[in-house]
N, C-alpha and C positions, 0 to 999 in steps of 0.2 A: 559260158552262157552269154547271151548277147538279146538283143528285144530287136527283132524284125518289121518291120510299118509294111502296111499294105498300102497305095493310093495318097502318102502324105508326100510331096514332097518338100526334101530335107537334103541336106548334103550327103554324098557319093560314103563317105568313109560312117556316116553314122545309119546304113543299112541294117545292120544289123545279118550279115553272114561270114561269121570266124573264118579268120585267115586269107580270105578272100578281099574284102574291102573294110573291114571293122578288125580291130583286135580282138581276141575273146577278153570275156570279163571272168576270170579267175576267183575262183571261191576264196572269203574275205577282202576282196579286193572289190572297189567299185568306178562307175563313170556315172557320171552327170550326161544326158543327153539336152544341151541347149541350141532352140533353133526358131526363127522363126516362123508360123501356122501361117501358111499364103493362099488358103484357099478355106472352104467349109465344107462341112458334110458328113456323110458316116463310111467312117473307116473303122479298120481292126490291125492289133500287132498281137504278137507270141511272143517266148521267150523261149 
């Protein structure tokens, strides 16, 4: 599992698409996503 952003930008590896650019997040296992918000508005992620 991993959490996708649509329209935020954030850094390249915290996209959120497994094995491509993020790790996956393994069941009991977790990530912290820390990043700066550089812009406003309405966006949406998944998981």
């Amino acid at each position: 599992t991993s959490v996708h952003w649509h329209g935020i930008l954030l850094p390249f590896y915290m996209d959120g698409v497994p094995y491509v650019n993020t790790p996956p997040i393994f069941p009991g296992e977790s990530f912290t996503y820390k990043f700066k918000v550089r812009q406003n508005g309405t966006f949406w992620y998944h998981s």
